[in-house]
Every structure is written in structure tokens, then in C-alpha cells.
C-alpha positions in Angstrom: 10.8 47.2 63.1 11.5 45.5 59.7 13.6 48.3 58.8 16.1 47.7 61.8 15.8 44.1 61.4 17.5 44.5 57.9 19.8 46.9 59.0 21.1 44.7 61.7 21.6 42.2 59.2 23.7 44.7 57.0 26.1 45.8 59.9 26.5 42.1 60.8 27.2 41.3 57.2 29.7 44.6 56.7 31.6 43.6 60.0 32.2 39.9 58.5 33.2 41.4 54.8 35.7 43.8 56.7 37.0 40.9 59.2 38.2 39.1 55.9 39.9 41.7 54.8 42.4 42.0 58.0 43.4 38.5 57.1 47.5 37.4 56.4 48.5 37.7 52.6 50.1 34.2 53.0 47.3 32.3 54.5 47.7 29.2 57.3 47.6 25.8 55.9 46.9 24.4 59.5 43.1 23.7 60.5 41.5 24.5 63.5 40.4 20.6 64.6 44.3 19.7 64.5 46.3 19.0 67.9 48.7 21.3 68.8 51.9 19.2 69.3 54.9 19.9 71.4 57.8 21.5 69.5 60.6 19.2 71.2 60.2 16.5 68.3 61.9 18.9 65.9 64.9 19.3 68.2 67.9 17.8 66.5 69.9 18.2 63.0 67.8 18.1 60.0 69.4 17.7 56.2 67.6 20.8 53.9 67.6 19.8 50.1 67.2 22.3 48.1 69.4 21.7 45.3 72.2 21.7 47.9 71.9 19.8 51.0 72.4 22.4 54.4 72.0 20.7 57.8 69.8 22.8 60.2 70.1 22.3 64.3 67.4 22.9 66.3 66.2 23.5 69.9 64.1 21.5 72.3 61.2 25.0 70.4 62.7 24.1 66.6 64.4 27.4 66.6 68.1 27.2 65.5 70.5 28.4 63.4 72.4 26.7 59.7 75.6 27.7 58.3 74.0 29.4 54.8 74.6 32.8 55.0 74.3 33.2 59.0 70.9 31.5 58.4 68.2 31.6 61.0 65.7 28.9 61.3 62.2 29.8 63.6 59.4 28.0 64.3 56.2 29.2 65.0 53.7 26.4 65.2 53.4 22.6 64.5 49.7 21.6 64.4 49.0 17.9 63.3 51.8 17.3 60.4 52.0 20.5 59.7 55.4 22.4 60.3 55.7 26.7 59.9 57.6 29.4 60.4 60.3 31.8 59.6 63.7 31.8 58.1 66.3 34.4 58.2 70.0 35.0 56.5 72.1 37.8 57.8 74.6 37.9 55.5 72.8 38.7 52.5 69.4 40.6 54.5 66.7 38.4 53.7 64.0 36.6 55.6 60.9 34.9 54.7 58.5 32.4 55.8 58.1 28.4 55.3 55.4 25.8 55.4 56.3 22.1 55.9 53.9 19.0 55.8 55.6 16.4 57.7 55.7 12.5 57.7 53.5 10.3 60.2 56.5 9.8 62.0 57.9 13.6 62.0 61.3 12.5 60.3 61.0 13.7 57.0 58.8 16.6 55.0 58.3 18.2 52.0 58.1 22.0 51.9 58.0 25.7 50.7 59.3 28.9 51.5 58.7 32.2 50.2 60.5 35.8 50.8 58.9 38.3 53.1 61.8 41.0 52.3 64.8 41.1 50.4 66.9 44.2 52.1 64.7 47.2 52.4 62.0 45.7 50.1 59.4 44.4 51.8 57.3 43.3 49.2 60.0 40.8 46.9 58.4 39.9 43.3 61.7 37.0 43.4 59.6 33.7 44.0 60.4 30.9 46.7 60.8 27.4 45.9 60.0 24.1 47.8 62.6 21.5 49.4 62.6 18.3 51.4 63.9 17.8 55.2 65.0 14.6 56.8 66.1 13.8 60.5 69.0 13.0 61.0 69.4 10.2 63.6 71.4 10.7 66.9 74.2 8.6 67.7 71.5 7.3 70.9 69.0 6.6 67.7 71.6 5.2 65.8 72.5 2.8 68.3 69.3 1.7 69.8 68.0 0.9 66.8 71.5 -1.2 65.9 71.0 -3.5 69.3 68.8 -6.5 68.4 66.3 -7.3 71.2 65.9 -10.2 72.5 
């Protein structure tokens, strides 16, 4: 009985060792006890800095495109502040992920992004690099916030 006992314990603890091990390369920054939150408050244009400035516009799902190299711009979750997803540019063949932690009022962030393949190489040594991102205001915004109230 003792002898089952323990070897319970070592399949258990084998199955949690290889479990880890089917885990992503670029790890989540999100936690699990964050709020899911819905993706139309990244809809809009939104100035990238990153040494130049590129304006991305996105969709009521913060997908979208900007005019860098037939660039791509996907989301694939927002949890609490925090912003991810992928990035793609035709015209020179590379895509690659990003992670962006947002403002309390979702208008501005600070970022990275990282290569997931350069042309046919899918594993790039070439590093990423961070940037900032801040909403631009609609022309509504704009005005809203221009009307005093009485």
C-alpha cells in the first residue's frame, strides 16, 4: 500500500513537471484575478512612438492596420491594464508579438514587442524594443470636452 501511495505521488508530480514544460516561450504578463474588458475602448487612432511616431487605426476588436510597411496590428486580449497581441508587416515579412500596460484611463501605455519570425526564420536572435501609445481624441472627444457645462 505504501508503495502505490508513493508512486501516485510520483506520477502526479511527473505530470505537473511535464505540464510546465508545454508552456509559451514568451510568457503572459496578465494574471488570472484580472477582469476581462471589452476590446471596443481600443477602437480609434492611436500615435506609436518608437523613435518615429506611426498612427495605428483600430476596430471596435483593436485589430487594424498602420501604414509601416503594410503593418498589421492584432489584438488578442486586454485583461485589467494589460494590452497584447500581434503585429505583422508585409512588406518586409515579419511578425511578432507585443505586450502593452495601459493607463487607468486606457489612453496612453507603455510597451514592448519582440519578433516571432523574420522571413523563413522562425526563431530571430534580432531583439525588440519598447514604445509608448497615446489616443488620439475624436473630433466628438475633442469637442465635448471644448463645451463648458453649465
Amino acid at each position: 500500500m505504501k508503495y502505490s501511495s508513493m508512486a501516485l505521488v510520483a506520477v502526479i508530480a511527473w505530470l505537473a513537471v511535464a505540464g510546465c514544460a508545454t508552456q509559451p516561450l514568451v510568457p503572459s504578463s496578465v494574471t488570472a484575478d484580472e477582469p476581462k474588458h471589452d476590446r471596443s475602448i481600443l477602437a480609434g487612432e492611436w500615435e506609436h512612438e518608437d523613435g518615429a511616431t506611426v498612427t495605428l487605426r483600430l476596430d471596435q476588436q483593436g485589430n487594424g492596420t498602420y501604414p509601416f510597411k503594410g503593418g498589421r496590428f492584432e489584438t488578442s486580449q486586454l485583461t485589467g491594464h494589460t494590452w497584447e497581441g500581434r503585429w505583422s508587416q508585409k512588406e518586409n515579412d515579419r511578425e511578432g508579438g507585443f505586450s502593452v500596460k495601459l493607463s487607468n484611463d486606457y489612453s496612453a501605455g507603455e510597451g514592448t514587442w519582440w519578433y516571432v519570425r523574420i522571413g523563413t526564420d522562425k526563431q530571430p536572435t534580432q531583439k525588440g524594443g519598447t514604445f509608448r501609445l497615446n489616443k488620439k481624441a475624436s473630433l466628438t472627444q475633442r469637442r465635448s470636452d471644448q463645451i463648458p457645462i453649465p
